[in-house]
C-alpha positions, 0 to 999 in steps of 0.5 A, spaced: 876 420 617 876 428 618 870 431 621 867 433 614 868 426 611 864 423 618 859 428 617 857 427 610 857 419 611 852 420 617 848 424 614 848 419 608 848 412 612 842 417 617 837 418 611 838 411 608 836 408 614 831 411 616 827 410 609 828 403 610 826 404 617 820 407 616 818 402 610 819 397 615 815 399 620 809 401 616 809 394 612 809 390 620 804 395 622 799 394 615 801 386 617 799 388 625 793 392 623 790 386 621 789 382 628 788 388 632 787 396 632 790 397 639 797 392 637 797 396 630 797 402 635 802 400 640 806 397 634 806 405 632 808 408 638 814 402 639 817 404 633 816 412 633 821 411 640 825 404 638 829 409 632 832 413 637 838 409 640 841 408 633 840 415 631 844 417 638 849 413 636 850 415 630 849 423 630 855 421 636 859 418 632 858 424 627 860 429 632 866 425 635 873 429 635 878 428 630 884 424 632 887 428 629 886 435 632 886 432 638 892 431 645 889 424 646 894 419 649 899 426 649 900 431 655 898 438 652 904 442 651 905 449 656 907 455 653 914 457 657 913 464 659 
């Protein structure tokens, strides 16, 4: 997959995700928020950190090299002099 291509996916994938990711932490903190204002709280600030790691991963692999511009797995050829 070329970068651009990568790029547009994550960018599609991210935006997706978290809507869904924010609809779902707002519907339990509602339900949280019923027993207790300081789990609703704690609830709020876990869910503000827990999207993090997957949004690192994913703006990773957008940033990944193309395989295809890459020497990988080849030793770079020297220019003769």
């Amino acid at each position: 997959m070329s970068a651009r291509l990568r790029k547009l996916v994550g960018l599609i994938v991210g935006l997706v995700g978290l809507v869904i990711y924010a609809f779902a932490a707002v519907l339990l903190g509602g339900w949280i928020g019923q027993f207790s204002h300081g789990l609703e709280l704690a609830w709020y600030v876990l869910a503000g950190v827990l999207w993090v790691p997957p949004a690192g991963r994913l703006v990773r692999w957008m940033q990944a090299l193309d395989p295809a511009l890459t020497t990988f797995g080849r030793k770079p050829r020297r220019r003769r002099s």
